[in-house]
C-alpha positions as CSV (number, residue, x, y, z in Angstrom):
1,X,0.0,0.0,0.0
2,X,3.0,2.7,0.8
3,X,4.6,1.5,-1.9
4,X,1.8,1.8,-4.9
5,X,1.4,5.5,-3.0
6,X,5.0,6.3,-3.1
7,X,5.1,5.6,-7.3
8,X,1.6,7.3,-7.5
9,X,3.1,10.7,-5.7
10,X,6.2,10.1,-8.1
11,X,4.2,9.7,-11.7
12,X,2.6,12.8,-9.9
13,X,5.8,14.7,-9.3
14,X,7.6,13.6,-12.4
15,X,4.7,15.0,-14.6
16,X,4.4,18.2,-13.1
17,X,7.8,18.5,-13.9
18,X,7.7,17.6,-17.2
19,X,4.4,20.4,-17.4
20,X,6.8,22.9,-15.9
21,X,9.6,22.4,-18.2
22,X,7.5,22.1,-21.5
23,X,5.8,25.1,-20.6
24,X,8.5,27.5,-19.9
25,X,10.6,26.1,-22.8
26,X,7.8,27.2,-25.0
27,X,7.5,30.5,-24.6
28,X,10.7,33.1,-25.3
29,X,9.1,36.3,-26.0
30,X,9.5,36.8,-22.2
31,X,13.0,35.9,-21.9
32,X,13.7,38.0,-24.4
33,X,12.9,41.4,-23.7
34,X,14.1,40.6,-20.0
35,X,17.2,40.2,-21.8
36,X,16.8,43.5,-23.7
37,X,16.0,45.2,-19.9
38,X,19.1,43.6,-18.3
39,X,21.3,44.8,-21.0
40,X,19.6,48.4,-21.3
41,X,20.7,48.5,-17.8
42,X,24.0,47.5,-17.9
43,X,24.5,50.2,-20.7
44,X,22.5,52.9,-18.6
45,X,22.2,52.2,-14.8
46,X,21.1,55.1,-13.6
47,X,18.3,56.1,-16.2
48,X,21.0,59.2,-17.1
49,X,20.1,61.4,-19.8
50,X,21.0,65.4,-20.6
51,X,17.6,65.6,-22.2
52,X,15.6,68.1,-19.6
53,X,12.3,67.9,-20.7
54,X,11.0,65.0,-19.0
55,X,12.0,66.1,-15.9
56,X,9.3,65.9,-13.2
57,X,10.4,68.4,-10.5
58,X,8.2,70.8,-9.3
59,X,8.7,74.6,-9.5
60,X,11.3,76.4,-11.6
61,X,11.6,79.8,-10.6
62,X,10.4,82.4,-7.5
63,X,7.4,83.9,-9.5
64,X,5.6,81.0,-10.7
65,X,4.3,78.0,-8.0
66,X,3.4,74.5,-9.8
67,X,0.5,73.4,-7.4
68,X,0.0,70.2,-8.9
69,X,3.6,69.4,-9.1
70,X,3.7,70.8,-4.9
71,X,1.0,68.0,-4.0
72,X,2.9,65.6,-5.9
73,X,5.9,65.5,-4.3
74,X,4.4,66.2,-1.2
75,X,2.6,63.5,-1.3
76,X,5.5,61.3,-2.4
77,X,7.5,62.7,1.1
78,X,4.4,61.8,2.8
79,X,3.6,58.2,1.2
80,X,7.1,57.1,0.4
């Protein structure tokens, strides 16, 4: 009785391991661009760029306040 139970649990192991490895040989598209993110890192750590218009920091000068740019980093110091 252990024994039939024993082979029954190891069919059951050795074909959800066969599922596992079919299914994520199958599929590359994933791998892929995880490769293209790893390597777009190792070329550009930091996100570094001397393009300053996407910045996102608020204000700019002493005559003009950017409200909605205030309550977002506000709410970023206050929600971290």
């Amino acid at each position: 009785m252990v024994s039939s139970m024993l082979r029954q649990i190891g069919l059951v192991l050795i074909g959800v391991s066969l599922l596992v490895a079919v299914g994520g040989c199958t599929e590359n598209s994933g791998n892929d661009s995880m490769r293209a993110r790893q390597e777009a890192a190792m070329r550009n750590p930091y996100g570094y760029s001397p393009d300053m218009s996407q910045t996102d920091v608020s204000g700019g000068g002493i005559g003009n306040f950017d409200q909605k740019g205030f309550n977002r980093d506000l709410n970023d110091f206050i929600n971290p």
